[in-house]
matplotlib code that plots the C-alpha trace (Angstrom):
import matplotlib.pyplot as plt

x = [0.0, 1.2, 1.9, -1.5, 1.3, 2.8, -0.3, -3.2, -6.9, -6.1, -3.7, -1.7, -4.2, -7.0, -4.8, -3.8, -7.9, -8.2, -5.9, -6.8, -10.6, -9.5, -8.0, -8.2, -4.9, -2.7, 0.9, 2.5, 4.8, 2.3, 0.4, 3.5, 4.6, 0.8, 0.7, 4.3, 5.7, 7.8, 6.2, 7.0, 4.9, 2.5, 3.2, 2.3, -0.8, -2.3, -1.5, -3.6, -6.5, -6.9, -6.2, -9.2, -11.3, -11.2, -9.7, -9.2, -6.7, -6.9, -4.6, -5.2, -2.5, 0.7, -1.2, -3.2, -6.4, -7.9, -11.3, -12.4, -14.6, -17.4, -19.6, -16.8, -17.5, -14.9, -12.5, -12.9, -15.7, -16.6, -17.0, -18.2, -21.8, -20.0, -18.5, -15.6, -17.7, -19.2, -16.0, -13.9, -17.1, -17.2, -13.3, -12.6, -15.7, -15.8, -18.9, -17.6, -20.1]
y = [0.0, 3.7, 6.0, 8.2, 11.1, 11.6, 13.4, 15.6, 15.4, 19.1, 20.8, 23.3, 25.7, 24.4, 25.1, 29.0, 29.5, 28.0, 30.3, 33.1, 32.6, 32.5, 35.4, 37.6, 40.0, 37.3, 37.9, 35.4, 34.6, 33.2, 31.7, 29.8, 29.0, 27.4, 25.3, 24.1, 25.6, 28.4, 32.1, 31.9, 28.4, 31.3, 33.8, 31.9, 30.1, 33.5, 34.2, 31.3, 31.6, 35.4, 34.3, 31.6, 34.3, 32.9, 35.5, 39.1, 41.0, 44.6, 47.3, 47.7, 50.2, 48.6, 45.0, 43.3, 41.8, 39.2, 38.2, 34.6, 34.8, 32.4, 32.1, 31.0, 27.0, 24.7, 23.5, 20.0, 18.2, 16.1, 18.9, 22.0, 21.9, 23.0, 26.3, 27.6, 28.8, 25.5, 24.1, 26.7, 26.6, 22.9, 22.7, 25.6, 26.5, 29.8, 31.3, 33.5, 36.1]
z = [0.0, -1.0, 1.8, 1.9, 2.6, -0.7, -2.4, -2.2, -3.6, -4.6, -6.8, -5.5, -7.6, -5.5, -2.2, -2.8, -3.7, -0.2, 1.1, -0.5, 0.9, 4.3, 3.8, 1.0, 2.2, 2.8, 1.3, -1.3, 1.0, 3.6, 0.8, -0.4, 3.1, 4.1, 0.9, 0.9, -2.9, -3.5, -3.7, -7.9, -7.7, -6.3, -8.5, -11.4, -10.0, -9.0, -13.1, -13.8, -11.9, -13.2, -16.4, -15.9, -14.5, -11.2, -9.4, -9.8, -8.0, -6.4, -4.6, -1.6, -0.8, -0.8, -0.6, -2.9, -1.9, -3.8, -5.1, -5.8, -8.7, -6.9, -10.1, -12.2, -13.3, -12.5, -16.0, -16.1, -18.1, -15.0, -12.6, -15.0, -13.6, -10.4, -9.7, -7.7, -5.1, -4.3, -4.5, -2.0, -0.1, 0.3, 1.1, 3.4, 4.9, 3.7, 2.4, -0.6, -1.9]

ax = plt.figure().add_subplot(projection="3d")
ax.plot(x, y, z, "-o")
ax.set_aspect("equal")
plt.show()
């Protein structure tokens, strides 16, 4: 039997949304320190998820706060009747508005 340790049912993607809707200021670095990747892993998943319309990013400031785009339908085939929302929701326990 595998050691149950050496994955995850989420991506890293799915981890930063997590992080990110239990706290929408949270720096890169804290981000990248919670989920275990480097803050340019983080970097470039924040690119993706904008770039999927999944998040949007704001000034704030000298921070950025981020917004989860809860209405945005997940990618895959199997889970596309589904959005983000349900899925952050469902994971974190956050209710995103």
């Amino acid at each position: 039997m595998k050691n149950s340790s050496s994955w995850t049912l989420l991506s890293n993607h799915g981890h930063v949304l997590v992080c990110i809707a239990n706290d929408p200021h949270m720096r890169l670095r804290d981000v990248a320190a919670q989920v275990g990747i480097t803050e340019r892993a983080v970097q470039r998943i924040i690119l993706d998820l904008e770039q999927a319309e999944m998040l949007r990013r704001e000034r704030e400031g000298r921070r950025n706060r981020y917004r989860i785009n809860a209405q945005q339908p997940l990618r895959h085939a199997l889970e596309q009747q589904h959005t983000v929302g349900e899925l952050v929701e469902a994971v974190s326990g956050c209710k995103l508005k």
